[in-house]
KEMIMI-530089 format. One record per atom (N, C-alpha, C): residue in one letter; y, x, z. Coordinates in steps of 0.2 Angstrom, whole numbers, plus 5000, padded with zeros to 4 digits. Atoms other than C-alpha are relative to their C-alpha. Example, Ala and Ser with C-alpha at 12.3 -4.5 7.8 and 13.67 -1.06 7.14 Angstrom:
// residues 2
a499450045000;a497850625039;a500650045000;s499449964999;s499550685036;s500549965003;
END
This chain:
// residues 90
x499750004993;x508555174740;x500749975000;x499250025002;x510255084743;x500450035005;x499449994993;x511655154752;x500549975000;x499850074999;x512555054760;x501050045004;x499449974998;x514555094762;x500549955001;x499650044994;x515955024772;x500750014993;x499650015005;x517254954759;x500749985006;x499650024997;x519054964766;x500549944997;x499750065002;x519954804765;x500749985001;x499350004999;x521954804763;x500249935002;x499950074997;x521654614766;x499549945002;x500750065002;x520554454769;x500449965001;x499950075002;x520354284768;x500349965003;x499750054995;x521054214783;x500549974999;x499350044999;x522554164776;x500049944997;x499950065002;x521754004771;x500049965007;x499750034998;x521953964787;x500549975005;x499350024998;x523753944790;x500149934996;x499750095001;x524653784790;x500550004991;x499750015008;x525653834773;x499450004995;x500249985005;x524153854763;x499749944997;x500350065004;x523753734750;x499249994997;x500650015000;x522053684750;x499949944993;x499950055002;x521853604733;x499249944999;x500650064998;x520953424733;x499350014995;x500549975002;x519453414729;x499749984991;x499750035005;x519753304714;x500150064995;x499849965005;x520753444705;x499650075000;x500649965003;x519353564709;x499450004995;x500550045002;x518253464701;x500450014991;x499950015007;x519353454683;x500050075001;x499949955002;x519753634684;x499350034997;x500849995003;x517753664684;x499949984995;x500150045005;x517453544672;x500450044991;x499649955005;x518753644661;x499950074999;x500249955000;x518653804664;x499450065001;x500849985000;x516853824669;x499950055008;x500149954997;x517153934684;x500549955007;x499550034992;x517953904703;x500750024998;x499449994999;x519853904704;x500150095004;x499849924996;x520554104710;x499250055000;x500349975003;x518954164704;x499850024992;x500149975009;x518654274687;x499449974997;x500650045005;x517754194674;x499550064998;x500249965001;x516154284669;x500350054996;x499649965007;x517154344652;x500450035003;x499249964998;x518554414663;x499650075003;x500449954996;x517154524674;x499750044994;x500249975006;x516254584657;x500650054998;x499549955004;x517754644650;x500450055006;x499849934998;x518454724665;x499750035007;x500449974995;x517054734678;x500249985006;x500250034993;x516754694697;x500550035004;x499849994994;x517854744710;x499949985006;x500250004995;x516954754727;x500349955004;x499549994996;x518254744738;x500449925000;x499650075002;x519154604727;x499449945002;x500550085006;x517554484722;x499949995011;x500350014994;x517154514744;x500649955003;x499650024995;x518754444750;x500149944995;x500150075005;x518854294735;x499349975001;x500650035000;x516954244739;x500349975009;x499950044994;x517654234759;x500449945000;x499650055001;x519154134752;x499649925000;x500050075002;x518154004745;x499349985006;x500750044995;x516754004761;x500549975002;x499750024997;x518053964771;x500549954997;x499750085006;x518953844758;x499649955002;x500650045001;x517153764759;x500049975008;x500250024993;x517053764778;x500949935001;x499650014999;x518853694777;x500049894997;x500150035004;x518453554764;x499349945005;x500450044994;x516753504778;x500349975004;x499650044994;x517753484792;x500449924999;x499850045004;x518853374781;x499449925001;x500550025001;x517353284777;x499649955005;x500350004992;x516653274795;x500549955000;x499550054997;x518153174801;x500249954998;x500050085001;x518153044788;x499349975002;x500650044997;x516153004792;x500049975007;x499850044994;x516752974810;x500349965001;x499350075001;x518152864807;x499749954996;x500350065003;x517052774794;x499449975006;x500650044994;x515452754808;x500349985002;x499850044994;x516752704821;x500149934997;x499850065004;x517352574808;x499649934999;x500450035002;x515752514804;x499649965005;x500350024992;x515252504823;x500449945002;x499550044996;x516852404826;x499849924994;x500050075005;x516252264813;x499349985000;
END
């Protein structure tokens, strides 16, 4: 049986999005991976093994990176419209 508890949260994610926050490209997400095998701002397995899970942490670092993702789509979104419009105009 699982019980299910209400974790208090002294912060969240939403500070990705404010206008100071640097969103890095996607480019340098990509070598960080490549390098270090794990997402940028999150703990590599070897760091969890050795010093275990924090709830609280791992919950508000997984929101960072939906909203990274969701941030990176919209991005995304915006060049495919400007590319059809492009494509339409030729």
């Amino acid at each position: 049986m699982w019980v299910i508890q209400k974790l208090d949260l002294s912060s969240w994610a939403d500070y990705v999005f404010n206008d100071n926050y640097a969103l890095m490209p996607l480019e340098d997400v990509e070598k960080f991976i490549q390098k270090e095998k794990h997402l940028p701002n999150v703990p590599s397995e070897a760091e969890l093994i050795e010093t275990g899970l924090d709830l609280e942490e791992m919950n508000t670092i997984l929101m960072e990176k939906v909203e990274e993702l969701t941030l990176y789509l919209i991005e995304q979104n915006k060049q495919v419209k400007e590319l059809k419009e492009r494509v339409l105009e030729l």
